[in-house]
C-alpha positions in Angstrom: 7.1 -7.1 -24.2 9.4 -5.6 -26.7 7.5 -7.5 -29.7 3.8 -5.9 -28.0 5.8 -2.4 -28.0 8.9 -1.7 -29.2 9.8 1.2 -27.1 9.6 -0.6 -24.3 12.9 -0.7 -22.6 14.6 -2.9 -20.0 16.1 -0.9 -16.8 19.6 -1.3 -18.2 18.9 -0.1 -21.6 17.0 2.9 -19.4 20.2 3.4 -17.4 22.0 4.7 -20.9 19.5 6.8 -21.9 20.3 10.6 -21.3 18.4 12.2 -18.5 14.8 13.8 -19.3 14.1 11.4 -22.0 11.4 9.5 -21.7 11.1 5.7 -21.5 8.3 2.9 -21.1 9.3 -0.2 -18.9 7.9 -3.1 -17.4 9.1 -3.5 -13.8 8.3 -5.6 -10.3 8.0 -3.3 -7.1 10.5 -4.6 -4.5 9.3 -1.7 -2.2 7.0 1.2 -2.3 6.4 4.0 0.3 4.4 7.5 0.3 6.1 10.8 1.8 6.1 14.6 2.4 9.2 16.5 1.1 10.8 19.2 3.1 8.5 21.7 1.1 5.4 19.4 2.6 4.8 17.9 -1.2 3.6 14.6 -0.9 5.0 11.9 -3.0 5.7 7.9 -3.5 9.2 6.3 -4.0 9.3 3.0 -5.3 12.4 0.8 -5.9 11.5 -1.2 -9.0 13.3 -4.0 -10.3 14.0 -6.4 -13.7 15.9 -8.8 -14.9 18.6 -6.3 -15.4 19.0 -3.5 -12.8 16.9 -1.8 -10.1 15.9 1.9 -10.3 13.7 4.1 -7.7 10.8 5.6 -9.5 8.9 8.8 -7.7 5.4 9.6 -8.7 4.7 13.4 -7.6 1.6 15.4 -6.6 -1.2 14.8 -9.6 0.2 11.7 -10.7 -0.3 10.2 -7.6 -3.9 10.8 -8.4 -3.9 10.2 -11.4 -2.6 7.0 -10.8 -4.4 6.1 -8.3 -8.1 6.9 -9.9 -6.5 4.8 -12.9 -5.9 1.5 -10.9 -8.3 1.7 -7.6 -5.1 2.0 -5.8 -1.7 2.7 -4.8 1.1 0.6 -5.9 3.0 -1.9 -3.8 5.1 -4.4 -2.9 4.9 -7.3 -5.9 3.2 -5.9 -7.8 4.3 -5.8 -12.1 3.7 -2.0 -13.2 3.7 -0.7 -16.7 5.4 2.3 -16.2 5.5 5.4 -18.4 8.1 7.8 -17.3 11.2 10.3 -17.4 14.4 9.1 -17.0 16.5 11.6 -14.3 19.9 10.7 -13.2 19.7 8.3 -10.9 16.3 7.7 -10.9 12.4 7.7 -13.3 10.2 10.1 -12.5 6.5 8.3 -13.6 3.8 9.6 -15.2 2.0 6.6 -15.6 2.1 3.5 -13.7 -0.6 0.9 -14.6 -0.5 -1.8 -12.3 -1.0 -5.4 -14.2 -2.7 -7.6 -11.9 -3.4 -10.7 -14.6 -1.6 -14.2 -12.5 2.5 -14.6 -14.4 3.7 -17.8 -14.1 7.3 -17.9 -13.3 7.3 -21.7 -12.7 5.5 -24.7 -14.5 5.1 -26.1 -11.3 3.0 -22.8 -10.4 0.1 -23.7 -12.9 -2.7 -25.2 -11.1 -4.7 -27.9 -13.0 
């Protein structure tokens, strides 16, 4: 991806920026889930992973719809985002996830003739 767009960054390379700059990645979803914080604002926590690290990503209030009305759904489980974000401490806060649903090929053996 790095060749398509250079600022795209792999989580470890993320993990070094400092905190509230942003960053563009290319991540699998190992798990995804939708919640209420304690002040009843909804949100989505997903723990993403690469080749390198994993990170949990949180989507809040209008990017969830945003989001959402940009890919026909919510993320989950699989699936390869392109995600446009904030680096926090621990964490990315998105601002854009676009879900990339074209088939990847891991394995030759996974190519059907």
């Amino acid at each position: 991806y790095s060749k398509a767009d250079p600022e795209i960054l792999n989580l470890a390379e993320i993990n070094l920026l400092d905190k509230d700059e942003h960053c563009k990645t290319v991540v699998q979803i190992k798990s995804a889930y939708q919640a209420k914080s304690k002040a009843g604002n909804r949100y989505i926590k997903i723990l993403a992973a690469d080749e390198t690290a994993e990170v949990p990503i949180y989507l809040f209030k209008d990017k969830i719809e945003q989001n959402h009305a940009a890919n026909g759904r919510h993320p989950k489980e699989d699936d390869l985002i392109y995600l446009i974000g904030q680096k926090k401490d621990n964490a990315i806060f998105g601002e854009t996830a676009q879900i990339q649903n074209h088939k990847i090929f891991l394995k030759v053996s996974e190519i059907n003739e």
